[in-house]
C-alpha positions, 0 to 999 in steps of 0.5 A: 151699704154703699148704697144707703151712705151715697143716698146718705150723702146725696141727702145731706148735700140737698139740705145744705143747698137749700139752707144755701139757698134759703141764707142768700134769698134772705140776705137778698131781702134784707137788702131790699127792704133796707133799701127802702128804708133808706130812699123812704126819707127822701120819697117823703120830701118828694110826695107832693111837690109841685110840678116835675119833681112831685112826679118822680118816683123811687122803686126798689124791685129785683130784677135776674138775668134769667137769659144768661143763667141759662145760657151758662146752665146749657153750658153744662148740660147736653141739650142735643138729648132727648130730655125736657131741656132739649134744644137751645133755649128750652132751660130759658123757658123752664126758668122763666116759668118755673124759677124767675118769678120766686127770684124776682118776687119771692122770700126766703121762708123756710120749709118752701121748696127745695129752693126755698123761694116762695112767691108771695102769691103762690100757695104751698100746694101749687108751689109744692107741685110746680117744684116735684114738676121742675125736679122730675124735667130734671131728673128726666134729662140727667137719665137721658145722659146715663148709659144703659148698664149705669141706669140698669144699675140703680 
């Protein structure tokens, strides 16, 4: 019965980030394509102006700091464990091929992953089995931290 309320939770929990999640990457958007909308007058003035000014360009984009999420991500976990973000720097790679791309890149469409971060060149079956990959390091690492009579109880 413990059981079944903890998993209960654990699962509402889950769904709570990821509407978290979902909200932040749509406010993110929002003011990405405003920003456009703002410069898009003054992009127009400048479209075809002779000389320096015709050459200059406006570019809205996103950009994360992928190196220091990591590095505070690391903070928090023991990366002398066996695991698959074993060693310094292994979470930065994880991120930089699992995560950057849908920061950078993606929208907050709901019924994504877990994240709700969806690139926009990503199909749903590659993003579906990148995310179960991402999840199972995870879960990997944290059971590397679990003592043998907490893991024997589950």
């Amino acid at each position: 019965m413990l059981g079944d309320a903890a998993s209960a939770r654990i699962t509402a929990l889950l769904s709570a980030r990821a509407d978290h999640y979902r909200l932040t990457f749509a406010a993110i958007v929002s003011e990405e394509e405003e920003l456009r909308r703002l410069y898009e007058p003054l992009k127009a003035q400048i479209d075809g102006q002779p000389g320096a000014l015709g050459k200059l360009t406006f570019n809205v984009r996103r950009t994360a700091d992928a190196k220091a999420w990591a590095d505070h991500g690391e903070t928090l976990l023991d990366t002398r464990k066996a695991g698959p973000f074993r060693g310094k720097g292994a979470l930065l790679a994880a991120v930089q091929t699992e995560l950057l791309p849908a920061w950078e890149t993606g929208s907050a469409v709901i019924g994504g992953n877990v994240h709700g971060l969806v690139p926009f060149q990503e199909d749903r079956t590659a993003r579906e089995a990148r995310t179960k990959n991402l999840r199972r390091a995870c879960a990997q690492h944290a059971a590397s931290r679990i003592g043998p009579g907490l893991r024997s109880a589950r």
